[in-house]
N, C-alpha and C positions, 0 to 999 in steps of 0.2 A: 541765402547763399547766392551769391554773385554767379554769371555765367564765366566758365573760365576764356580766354583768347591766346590768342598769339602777339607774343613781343615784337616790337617795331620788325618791319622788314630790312631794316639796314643789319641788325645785328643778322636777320636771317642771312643775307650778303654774306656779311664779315666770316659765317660761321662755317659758310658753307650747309648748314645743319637748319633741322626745324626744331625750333624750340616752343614749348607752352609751357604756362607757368597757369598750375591748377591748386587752386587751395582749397583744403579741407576744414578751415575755419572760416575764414574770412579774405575773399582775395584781395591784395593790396590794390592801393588804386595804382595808378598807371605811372604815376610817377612820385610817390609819398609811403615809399617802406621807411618804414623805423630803420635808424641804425643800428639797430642793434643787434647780434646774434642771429641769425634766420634756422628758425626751425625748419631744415628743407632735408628734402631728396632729390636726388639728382639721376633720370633713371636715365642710363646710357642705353638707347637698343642698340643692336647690334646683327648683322646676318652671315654667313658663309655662303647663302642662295647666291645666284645669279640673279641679274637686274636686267630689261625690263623681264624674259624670260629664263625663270620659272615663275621669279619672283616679284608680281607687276606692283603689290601695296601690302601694305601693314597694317589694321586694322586694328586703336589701341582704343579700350576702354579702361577707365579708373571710376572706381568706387570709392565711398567714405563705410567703413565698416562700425557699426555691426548689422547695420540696418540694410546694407549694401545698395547706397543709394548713388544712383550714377551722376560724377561729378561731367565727365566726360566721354564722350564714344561718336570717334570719326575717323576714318579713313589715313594716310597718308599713301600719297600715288608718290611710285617709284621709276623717274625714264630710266635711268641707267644712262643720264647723259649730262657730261661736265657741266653744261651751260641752263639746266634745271637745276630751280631753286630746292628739291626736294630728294633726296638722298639720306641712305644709310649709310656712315652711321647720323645717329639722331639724337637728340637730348629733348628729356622732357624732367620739368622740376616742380615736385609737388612740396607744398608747406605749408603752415601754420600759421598765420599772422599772428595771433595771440601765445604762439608761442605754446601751446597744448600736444600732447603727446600723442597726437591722434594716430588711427591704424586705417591703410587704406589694403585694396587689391588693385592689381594692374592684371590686365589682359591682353593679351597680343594676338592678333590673328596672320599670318601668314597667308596671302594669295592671291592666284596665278591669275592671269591675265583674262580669265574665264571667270572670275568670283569662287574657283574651288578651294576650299581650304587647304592650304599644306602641311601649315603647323601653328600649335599654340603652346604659348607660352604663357603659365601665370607667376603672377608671387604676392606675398602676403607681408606687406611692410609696418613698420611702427615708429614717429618720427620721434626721434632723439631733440627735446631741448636746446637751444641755441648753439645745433650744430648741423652744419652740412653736409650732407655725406652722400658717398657716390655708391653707386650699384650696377652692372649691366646687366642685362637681359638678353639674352638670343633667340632670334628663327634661326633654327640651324637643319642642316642636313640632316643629321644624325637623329636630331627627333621627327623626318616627316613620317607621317603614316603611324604615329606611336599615340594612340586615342587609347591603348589599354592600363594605362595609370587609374588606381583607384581614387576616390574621392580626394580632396586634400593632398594629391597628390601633382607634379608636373615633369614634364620630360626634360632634364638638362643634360645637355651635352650626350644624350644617347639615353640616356638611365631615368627608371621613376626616382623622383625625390620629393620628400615635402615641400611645400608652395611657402609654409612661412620663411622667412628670411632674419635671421638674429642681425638686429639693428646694428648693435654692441659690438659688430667686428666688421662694420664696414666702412672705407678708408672716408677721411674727411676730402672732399672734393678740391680739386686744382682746377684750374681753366686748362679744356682740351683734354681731358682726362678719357671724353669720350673718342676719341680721335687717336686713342693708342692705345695698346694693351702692354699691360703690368707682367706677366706670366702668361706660357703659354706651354705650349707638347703636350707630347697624350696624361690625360686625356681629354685637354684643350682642345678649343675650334678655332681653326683657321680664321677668321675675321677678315671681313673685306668693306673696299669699299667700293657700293655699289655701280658710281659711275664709273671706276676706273679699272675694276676686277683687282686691282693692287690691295693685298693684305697689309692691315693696319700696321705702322710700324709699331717696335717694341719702345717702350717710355724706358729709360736711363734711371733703372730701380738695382734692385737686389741681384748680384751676378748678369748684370747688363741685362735685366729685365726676364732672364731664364727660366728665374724660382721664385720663392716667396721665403725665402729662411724657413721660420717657422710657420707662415701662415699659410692658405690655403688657397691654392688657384680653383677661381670657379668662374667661369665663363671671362674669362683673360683678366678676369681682377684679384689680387690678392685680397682674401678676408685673414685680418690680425688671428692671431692666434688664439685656441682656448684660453680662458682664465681655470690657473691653476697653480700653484707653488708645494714646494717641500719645508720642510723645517725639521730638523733630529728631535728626538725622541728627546724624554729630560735623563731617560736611563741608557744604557747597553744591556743586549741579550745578557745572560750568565756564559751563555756557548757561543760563540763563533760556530753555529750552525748553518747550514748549504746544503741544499735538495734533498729536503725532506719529503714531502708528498709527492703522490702519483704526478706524471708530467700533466699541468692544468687544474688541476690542485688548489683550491685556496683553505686554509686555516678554518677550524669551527669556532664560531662563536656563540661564547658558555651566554645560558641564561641570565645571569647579570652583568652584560655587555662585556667580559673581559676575554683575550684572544687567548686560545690554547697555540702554542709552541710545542713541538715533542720529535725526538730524532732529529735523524739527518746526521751529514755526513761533519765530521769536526773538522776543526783550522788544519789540517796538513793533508783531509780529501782524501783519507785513508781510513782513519777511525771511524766506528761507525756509532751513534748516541745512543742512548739508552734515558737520557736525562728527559725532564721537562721542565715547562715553564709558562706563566699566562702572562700578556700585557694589560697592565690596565691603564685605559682610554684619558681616565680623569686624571690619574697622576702623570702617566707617561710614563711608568717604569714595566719591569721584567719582575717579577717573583716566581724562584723555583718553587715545584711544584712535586715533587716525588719523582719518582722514575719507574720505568716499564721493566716487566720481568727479562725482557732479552733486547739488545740494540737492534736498529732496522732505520732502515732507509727506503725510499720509493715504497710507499705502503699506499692502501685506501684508508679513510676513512669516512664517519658519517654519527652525527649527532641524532642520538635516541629522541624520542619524546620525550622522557622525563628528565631530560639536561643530561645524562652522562654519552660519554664520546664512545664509538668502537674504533679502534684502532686494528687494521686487520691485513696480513701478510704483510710483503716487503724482502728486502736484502738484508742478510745478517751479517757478520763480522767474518764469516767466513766464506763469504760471495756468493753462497746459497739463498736460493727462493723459500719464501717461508709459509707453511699452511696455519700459522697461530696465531691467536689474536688476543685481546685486552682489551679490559674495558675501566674509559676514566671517570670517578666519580668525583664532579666540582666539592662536593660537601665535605671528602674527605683528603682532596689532593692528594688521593691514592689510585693507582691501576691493582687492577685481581684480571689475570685469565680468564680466559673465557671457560666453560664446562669443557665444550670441547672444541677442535679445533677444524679448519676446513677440510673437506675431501680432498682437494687439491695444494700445492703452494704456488703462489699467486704471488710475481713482483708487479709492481706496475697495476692493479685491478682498478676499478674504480668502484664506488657502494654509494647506495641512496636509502636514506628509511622513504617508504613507501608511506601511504596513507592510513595502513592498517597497524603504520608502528615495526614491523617487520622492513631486513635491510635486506636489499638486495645486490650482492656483488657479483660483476661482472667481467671477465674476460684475465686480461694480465698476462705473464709470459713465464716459465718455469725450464726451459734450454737455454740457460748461461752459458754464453761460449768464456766470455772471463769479464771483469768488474774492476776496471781501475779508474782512482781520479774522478769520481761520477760516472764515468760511462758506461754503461751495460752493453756488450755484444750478445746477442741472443739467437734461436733460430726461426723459433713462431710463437705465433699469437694464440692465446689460448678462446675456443670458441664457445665452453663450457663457465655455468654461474651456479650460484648458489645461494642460499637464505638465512639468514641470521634471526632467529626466533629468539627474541626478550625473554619472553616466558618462558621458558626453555632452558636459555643458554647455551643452545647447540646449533649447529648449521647443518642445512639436508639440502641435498643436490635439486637443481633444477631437472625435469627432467628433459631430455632432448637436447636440442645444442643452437647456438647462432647462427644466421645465415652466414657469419662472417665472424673467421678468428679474429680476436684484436686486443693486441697491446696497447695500453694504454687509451685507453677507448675513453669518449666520455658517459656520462650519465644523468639525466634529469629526471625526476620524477611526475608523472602525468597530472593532468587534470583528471582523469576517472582515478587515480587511484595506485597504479603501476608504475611503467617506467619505460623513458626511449632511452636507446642507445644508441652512439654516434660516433664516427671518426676512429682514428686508433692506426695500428699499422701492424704491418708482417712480415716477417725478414723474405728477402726475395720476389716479393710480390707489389702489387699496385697496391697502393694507402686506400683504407676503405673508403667507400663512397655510397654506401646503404645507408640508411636510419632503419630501424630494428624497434618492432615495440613488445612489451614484456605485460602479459594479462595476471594484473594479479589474481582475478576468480578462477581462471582456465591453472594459473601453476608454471606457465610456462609460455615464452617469446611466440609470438606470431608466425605460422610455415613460410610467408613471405614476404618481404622486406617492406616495411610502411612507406620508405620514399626513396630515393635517390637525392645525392645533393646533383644543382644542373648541371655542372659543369663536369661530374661525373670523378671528383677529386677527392684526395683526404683533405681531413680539417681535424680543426681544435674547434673547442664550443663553449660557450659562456651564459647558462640558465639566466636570462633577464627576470623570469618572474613570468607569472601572467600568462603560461602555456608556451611564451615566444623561448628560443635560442638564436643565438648570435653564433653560426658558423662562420669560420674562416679557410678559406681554402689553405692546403699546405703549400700549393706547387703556382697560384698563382695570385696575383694583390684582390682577388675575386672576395666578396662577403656576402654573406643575405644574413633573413633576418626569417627563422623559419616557424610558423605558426604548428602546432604541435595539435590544436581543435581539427585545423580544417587540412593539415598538410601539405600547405602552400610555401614558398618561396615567396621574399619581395629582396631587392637587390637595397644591399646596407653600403653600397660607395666601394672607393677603393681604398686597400689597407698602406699606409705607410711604408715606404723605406727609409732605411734596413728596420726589420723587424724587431719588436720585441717582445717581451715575454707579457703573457695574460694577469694581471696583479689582484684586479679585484671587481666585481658589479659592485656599483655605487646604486643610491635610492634614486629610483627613474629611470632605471635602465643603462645611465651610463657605463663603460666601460671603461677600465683606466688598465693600459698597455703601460710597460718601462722596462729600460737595462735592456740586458740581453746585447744584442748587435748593434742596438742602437744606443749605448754607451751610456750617459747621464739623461739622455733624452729619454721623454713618457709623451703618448699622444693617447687620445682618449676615443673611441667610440661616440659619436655625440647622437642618446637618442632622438634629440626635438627634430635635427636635420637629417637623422638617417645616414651620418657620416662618420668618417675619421679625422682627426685636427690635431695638432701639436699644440701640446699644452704651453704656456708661458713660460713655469718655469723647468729649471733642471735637477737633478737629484743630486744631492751634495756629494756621491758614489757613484761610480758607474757599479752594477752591481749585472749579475745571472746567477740564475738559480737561486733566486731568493725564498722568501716564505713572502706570503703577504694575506692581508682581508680587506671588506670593509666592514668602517668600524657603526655602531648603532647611530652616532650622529652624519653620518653622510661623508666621513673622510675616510680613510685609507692608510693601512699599516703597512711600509714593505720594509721588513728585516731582515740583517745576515745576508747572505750570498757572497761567495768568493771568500771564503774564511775571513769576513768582515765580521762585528759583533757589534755593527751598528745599528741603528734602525731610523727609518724615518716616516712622516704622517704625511701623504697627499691632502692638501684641502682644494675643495675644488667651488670657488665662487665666482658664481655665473651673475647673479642679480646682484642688486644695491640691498643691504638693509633697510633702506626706505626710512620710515616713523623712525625704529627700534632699535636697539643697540644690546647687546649680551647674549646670554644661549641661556639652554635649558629648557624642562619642560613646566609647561602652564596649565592651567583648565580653561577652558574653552567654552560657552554652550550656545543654544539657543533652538529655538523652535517655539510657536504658538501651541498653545492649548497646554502649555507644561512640555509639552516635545521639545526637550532639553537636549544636547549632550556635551561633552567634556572629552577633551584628549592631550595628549602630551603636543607640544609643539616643537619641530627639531628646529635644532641649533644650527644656527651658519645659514650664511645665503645659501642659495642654489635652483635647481631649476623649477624645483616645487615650491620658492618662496612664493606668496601672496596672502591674501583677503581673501577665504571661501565662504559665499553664501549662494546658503539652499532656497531652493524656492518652488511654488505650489507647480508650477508647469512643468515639475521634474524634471530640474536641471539644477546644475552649479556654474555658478559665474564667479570665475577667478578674476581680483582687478590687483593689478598691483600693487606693492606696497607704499609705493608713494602717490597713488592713485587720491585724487580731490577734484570735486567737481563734477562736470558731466562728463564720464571719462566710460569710452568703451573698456570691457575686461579684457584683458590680456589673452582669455580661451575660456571655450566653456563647453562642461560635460554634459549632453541630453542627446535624447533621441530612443528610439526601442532598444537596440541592445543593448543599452546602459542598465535596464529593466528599475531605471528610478522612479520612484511610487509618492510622489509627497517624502525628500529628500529632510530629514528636519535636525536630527543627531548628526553631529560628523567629530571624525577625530582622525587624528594621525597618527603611527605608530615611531619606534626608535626607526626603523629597516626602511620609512616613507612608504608606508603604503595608506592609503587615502579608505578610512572606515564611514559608511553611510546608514543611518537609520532609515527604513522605509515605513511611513506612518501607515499609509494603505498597502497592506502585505505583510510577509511573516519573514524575511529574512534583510541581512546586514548585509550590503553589497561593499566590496573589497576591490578598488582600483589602484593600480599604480600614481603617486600624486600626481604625476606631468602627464596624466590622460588628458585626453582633448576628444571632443565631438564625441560622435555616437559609438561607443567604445566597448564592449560586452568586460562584464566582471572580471578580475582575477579571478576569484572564488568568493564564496557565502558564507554567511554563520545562519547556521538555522535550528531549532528542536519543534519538536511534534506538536508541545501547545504554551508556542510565543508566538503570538498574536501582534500585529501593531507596534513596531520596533517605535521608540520615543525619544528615551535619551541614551547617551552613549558615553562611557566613561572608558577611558585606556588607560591601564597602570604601568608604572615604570619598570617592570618586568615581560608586557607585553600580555598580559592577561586584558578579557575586554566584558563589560560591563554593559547590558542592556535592559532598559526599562519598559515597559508593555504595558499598553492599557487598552484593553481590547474596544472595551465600551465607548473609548475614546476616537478613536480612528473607523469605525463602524465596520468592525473586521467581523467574521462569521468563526465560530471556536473563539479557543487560545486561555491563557490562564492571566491575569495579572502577579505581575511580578515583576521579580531583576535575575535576568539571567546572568552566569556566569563561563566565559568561555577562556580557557587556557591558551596561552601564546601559542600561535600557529594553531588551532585547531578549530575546524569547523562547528561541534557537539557541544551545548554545555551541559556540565558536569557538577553543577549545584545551583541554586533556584533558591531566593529568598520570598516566599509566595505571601500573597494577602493572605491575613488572618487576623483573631484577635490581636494578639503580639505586635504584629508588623504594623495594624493600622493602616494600611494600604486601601485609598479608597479611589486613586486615578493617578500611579507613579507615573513622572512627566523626565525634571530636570534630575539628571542625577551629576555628582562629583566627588573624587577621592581627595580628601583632604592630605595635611602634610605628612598625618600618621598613616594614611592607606585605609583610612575610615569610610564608607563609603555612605555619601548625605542623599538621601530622594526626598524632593520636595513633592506632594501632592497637588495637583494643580488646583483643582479646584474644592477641595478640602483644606486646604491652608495650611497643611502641617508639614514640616519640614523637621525630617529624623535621620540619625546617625545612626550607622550601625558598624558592629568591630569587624577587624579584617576574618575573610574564612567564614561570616553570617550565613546561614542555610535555615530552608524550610521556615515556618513563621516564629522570625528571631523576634527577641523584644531588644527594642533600641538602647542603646547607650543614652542616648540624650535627646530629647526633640524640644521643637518649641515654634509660637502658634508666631506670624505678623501679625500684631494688633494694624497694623494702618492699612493691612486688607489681604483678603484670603482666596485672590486671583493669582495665583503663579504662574507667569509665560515663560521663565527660562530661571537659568542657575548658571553662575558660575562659582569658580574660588582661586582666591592668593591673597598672600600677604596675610595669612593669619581670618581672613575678612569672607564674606560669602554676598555674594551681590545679586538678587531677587530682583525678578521684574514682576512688573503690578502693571497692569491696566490703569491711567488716570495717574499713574505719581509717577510712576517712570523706575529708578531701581534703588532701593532700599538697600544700606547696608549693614550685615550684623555681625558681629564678632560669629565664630564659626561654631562658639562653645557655647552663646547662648541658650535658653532651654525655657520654658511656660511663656509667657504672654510676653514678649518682646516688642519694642519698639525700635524702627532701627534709626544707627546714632549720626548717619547722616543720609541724605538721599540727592540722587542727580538724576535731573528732567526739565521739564518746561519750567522757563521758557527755554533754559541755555541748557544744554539742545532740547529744542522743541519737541521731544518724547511724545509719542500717541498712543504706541500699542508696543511695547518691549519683545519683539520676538525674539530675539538672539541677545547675546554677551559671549564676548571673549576679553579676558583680561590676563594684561600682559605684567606679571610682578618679577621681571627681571630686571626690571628700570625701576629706579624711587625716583619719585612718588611712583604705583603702576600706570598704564596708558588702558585704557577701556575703548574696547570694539564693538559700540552699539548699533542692534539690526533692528530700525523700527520698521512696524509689518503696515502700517493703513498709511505712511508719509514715503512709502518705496525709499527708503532714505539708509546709508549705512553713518555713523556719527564718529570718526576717531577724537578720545575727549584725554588731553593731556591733562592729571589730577596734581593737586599740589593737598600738601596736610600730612597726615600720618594717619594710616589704616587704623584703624576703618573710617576715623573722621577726615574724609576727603571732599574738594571740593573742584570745582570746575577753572583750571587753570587759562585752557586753550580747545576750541571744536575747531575739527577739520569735518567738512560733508563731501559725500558722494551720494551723489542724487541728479537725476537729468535723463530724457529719453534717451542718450545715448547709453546709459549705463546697462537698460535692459531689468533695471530693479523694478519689481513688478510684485508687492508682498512678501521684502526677504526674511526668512526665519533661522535658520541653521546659520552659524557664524562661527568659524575657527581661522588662526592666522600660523601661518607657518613662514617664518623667518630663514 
């Protein structure tokens, strides 16, 4: 690596500005760049400070990431006088020679004439392939003295926000770009420049440089807009249905990905439904579904454990609030009544199944002043909740009451087990502004209020998952982002205008707003940046009060509204497909010593697409999907509160939640996929004696699969076996245990074949068995059968009919799935092409013919992407792509899953 300099002093002249040009590949020589495309950035700083007092220099350091090695770090002295070469604003331009996608940090230091710091500024870039693009930076007013940003995090324009910077929407670079701002006003910064105190003029953009249309002013440059489009449905609703659920409300989704529909108000905003109906995702249509004993409108609802929905109060046909409820059974597209009915009737409530299986409904309003057109006039909020017992069928009061009446209130259910409540309102009164926690051991809400939101306002709220909620203030563009463990606030940016309606959580926390006030327009909650953005496209409807979800692949239903009986799908793609082309789920594995596992892999780009592999330092290194070479990962999950153990199974679910085998330990750690850094669990899967989690299977239903070898992992207790753990729940609930039968003598790689058969290979017993769906206690196999070419198993995967075995010394074997006794397999790929050493991982992608194979060798730090040409199972080596190089950070990877 070259040292980097400064470009001729003439241009420093011409520019008025100090320019450096620092490469993170290879710095070009001084006068012999390739023509070709420049893989650059172009970092504009920028300051609102005073020059030479408050603000005498700049202080910029640049790193090459991930190693954070410093390319750069000196000074810039600032007079604050025309006839000095040195002034803000500044350009500085970092690139590629080679054209590589490298990821750097830049640092900025702010300070005064004393050497005191005033303010810093970081961010976290990643350079786009033969294109230039700009970015600015600021020392600004607004962040000095603001050092209390957490980790990963920086001050812009007043506010913490993350330090990374999505490459993908930042404008291709013009000459003098840095020399004028695109978009400015609140809550933009003034921009100056140094020597003259004259703010930067505006650039001759969008509305004379005012706004950004749809994209996003951040520190006076416009970032392009979210990626995101609509497209209709293939069906229509059966009803032209409108404001169905409680206000904030999103739709359940039944157990086999399909969207319940049910009420609401019909095409003329006066009738009130009784009908129902499910979407489903893969075809695109509506099928009625039976109907409910009584029509209702603004009801609660809340999906049992065992897949059926309660559907409970609401408005009836006669403007009256309702205490009855129903419950939907997917199996029979029938509703039955409940046994009996609430103590109270509740419009507007909202209900949560708890972790005990029991729902707990809270608040709603039952003083209808009158009911026309969708509108409720009321008088208060109710401050009284109740319990809905499965077991039972009955509902019994809570006892005691909320600190705070509320209509409409929202609900999430806790990490211990309970439930907060949040937001909501009351005729006459201020919008609440408590958070309220509800103990499920104790029976009853906490005597005094768990938080306050800061700004002391009502809100709507959006359960992200993971303990976090997304509050929105009602009264002003104010968000956080409020952690539910520790009770904290972190500021989530400012919300949009004009508003609109809450649609759905996407997988990673997204949020996707539409309709409403803002007509066709939808803007999304972005969680990587901690913001709001306008999406790209528009809704082919202006729509309010619609229904909507997200759906199990990562897209988004909004149906109906405004006596429409339309519906349409949000897709929202953020990354490239990279290698791979199609959807669907796949198997996945890898892990050393047999520490296998296997997951579904979701469809469509998005922000959890990548390459994940595990590795012994306890972490995951995401690299992206067109990642080759010595390519840093795009983010990576370690540290203590991750509590990863020798990370070696991973899978992903429909919903994108990121599943982890711990080999050293007794439990399944559960992350959001677009976790980064040292990030504490969602939640666990654990039982009393699983020992040494290994491999990891996830079925297309969301049930999860975990293999144990105690002896394997040098765990102290535990049982060998394959546990079984039901969608959403932490307990398993059946156990295929060594025994005669099972022949279990060190279960490692496990996978669910096409029938839902589930296959463990023994690692180092060599036998790999079948067993039928529903297997319990010491089952005897459907079918098994020995590798004759060697009885080292390092991982398992399956597709395409095919099961592909890694060996020690051959690399991986493959065998029809049905094979059984002494097998040979009928082709094999490894050394030399790709040079195979130690197979710890496989994931194969059979949504493409021929499949594409994700090989993670453990003793070559090497991942192999190997394009197959043949027909399964006889494949052979069409094309290798490698990832390997100390930049990578691969370091013995084992665990290997790819989410597209």
């Amino acid at each position: 690596m070259k040292s980097p300099k400064a470009v001729s002093s003439s241009r420093v002249t011409l520019g008025r500005v100090m320019s450096l040009i620092v490469a993170t590949s290879l710095l070009c020589a001084a006068t012999g760049c390739s023509e070709k495309k420049r893989t650059e950035i172009v970092l504009g700083i920028a300051t609102d400070l005073g020059a030479p007092i408050p603000l005498s220099s700049v202080r910029l350091r640049i790193s090459r990431l991930p190693a954070d090695v410093t390319l750069i770090d000196q000074p810039v002295m600032i007079s604050g006088l025309p006839t000095e070469p040195y002034e803000l604003p500044g350009s500085y331009a970092v690139y590629s020679a080679d054209g590589t996608a490298d990821r750097f940090k830049v640092v900025l230091t702010g300070l005064d004439d004393k050497g005191k710091k005033l303010v810093t500024r970081t961010a976290v870039l990643t350079l786009v392939p033969q294109k230039t693009l700009f970015v600015r930076l600021g020392v600004v007013t607004a962040c000095q003295g603001k050092d209390d940003c957490q980790t990963g995090d920086t001050c812009i324009e007043g506010r913490c926000a993350p330090e990374e910077i999505d490459s993908s929407r930042l404008p291709e670079y013009l000459t003098g770009m840095e020399k004028t701002v695109a978009c400015g006003g609140s809550p933009g910064t003034v921009f100056v420049n140094t020597s003259t105190g004259i703010p930067l003029p505006v650039a001759a953009t969008v509305d004379g440089g005012a706004a950004c249309d749809k994209g996003t002013c951040q520190e006076g440059t416009c970032l392009a807009p979210l990626a995101g489009s609509f497209t209709p449905t293939a069906g229509a609703l059966s009803v032209a249905r409108t404001a169905s659920l409680q206000i904030g409300g999103q739709l359940v989704t039944l157990d086999d990905g399909t969207i319940l529909l049910v009420g609401g108000l019909g095409k003329d905003k006066i009738s009130v439904e009784s009908s129902a109906e499910v979407f489903d995702p893969a075809k695109g249509t509506f099928n009625v579904k039976g109907s409910m004993s009584a029509p209702r409108v603004y009801f609660g609802e809340a999906k049992l454990t065992d897949g059926r929905v309660l559907v409970v109060g609401g408005i009836n046909q006669a403007a009256a609030a309702m205490s009855s409820a129903e419950i939907y059974d997917p199996k029979t597209g029938q509703f039955t009544p409940t046994a009996g009915a609430m103590g109270v009737a509740r419009t507007f409530p909202a209900a949560v199944t708890m972790g005990d299986g029991r729902v707990l409904v809270v608040g709603g309003m039952n003083q209808i002043q009158s009911f026309a057109a969708g509108v409720v006039m009321y008088f208060d909020g109710l401050d009284s909740a109740e319990i809905y017992d499965p077991a039972t069928d009955t509902f019994t009061a809570v006892p005691g009451h909320m600190v705070e009446g509320r209509a409409f209130p929202n609900i999430v259910g806790s990490p211990a087990g309970g439930a907060v409540v949040l937001c909501g309102q009351a005729y006459g009164v201020p919008a609440r502004s408590t958070v309220e926690r509800f103990d499920a051991t104790a029976g009853m809400f906490d005597a005094t209020p768990f938080a306050t939101l800061p700004a002391g306002e009502g809100c709507t709220a959006a359960d992200l998952g993971g303990g976090k909620i997304l509050a929105l203030s009602a009264n002003t563009p104010a968000a956080w982002v409020f952690d539910l463990v520790n009770a904290t606030f972190r500021d989530a940016g400012v919300q949009p205008m004009p508003r609109a309606q809450l649609a759905a959580v996407l997988p990673g926390g997204d949020v996707l707003f539409a309709g409403n006030a803002a007509g066709k327009q939808a803007y999304l909650y972005d969680a990587a940046s901690r913001s709001f953005g306008f999406v790209a496209g528009d809704m082919g409807v202006a729509r309010t009060g619609f229904s909507s979800a997200g759906l199990p692949n990562g897209d988004a239903l909004v149906a109906g509204g405004d006596a429409d009986g339309t519906a349409e799908i949000f897709r929202r793609n953020r990354l490239p497909s990279g290698h791979l082309g199609g959807a669907g789920g796949q198997s996945g594995s890898g892990g050393v010593g047999g520490a296998s596992g296997s997951g579904g892999r979701s469809g469509g780009s998005g922000p959890a697409a990548g390459i994940y592999v595990g590795q012994p330092a306890n972490e995951i290194r995401v690299f992206a999907l067109t990642a080759t070479g010595d390519t840093a990962p795009v983010r990576t999950i370690s540290g203590p509160h991750t509590e990863l153990s020798l990370p070696l199974g991973l899978g992903i679910d429909s919903q994108g939640d990121l599943y982890v085998a711990n080999r050293i330990g007794a439990s399944v750690t559960v992350f959001p996929a677009t976790a980064i850094g040292d990030v504490a669990p969602s939640r666990k899967l654990t039982d009393a004696a699983m020992w040494s989690p290994s491999g990891l299977a996830i079925g297309p239903a969301g049930d999860v699969f975990v293999s144990t070898c105690p002896l394997c992992g040098s765990s102290a207790g535990g049982a060998m076996g394959v546990y079984h753990f039901p969608k959403g729940s932490g307990v398993s609930d059946r156990v295929i245990t060594a025994g005669t039968n099972s022949g279990f003598t060190d279960p490692g790689g496990i996978v669910l074949d096409g029938s839902q058969n589930l296959i463990v290979a023994n690692s180092f017993g060599g036998n790999i068995a079948t067993f039928a769906p529903g297997a319990s206690g010491d089952a005897i196999p459907i079918r098994s059968f020995m590798p004759s070419a060697g009885t080292n198993i390092q991982s398992l995967a399956y597709g395409a009919g095919t099961l592909f075995v890694g060996m020690p010394g051959i690399g991986f074997g493959l065998f029809p799935s049905t094979a059984t006794g002494s097998a040979s397999p009928v082709a094999t790929i490894g050394s030399p092409n790709p040079p195979i050493s130690y197979p710890g991982g496989v994931f194969v992608d059979a949504t493409v013919t021929p499949p594409v194979l994700y090989l993670a060798d453990f003793r070559s730090n090497a991942i192999y992407v190997v394009q197959t040409r043949g027909t399964p199972p006889n494949l052979a080596v069409a094309g290798v792509a490698t990832i390997s190089g100390p930049t990578t950070g691969l370091n013995q990877p084992l665990g290997i899953l790819v989410v597209k």
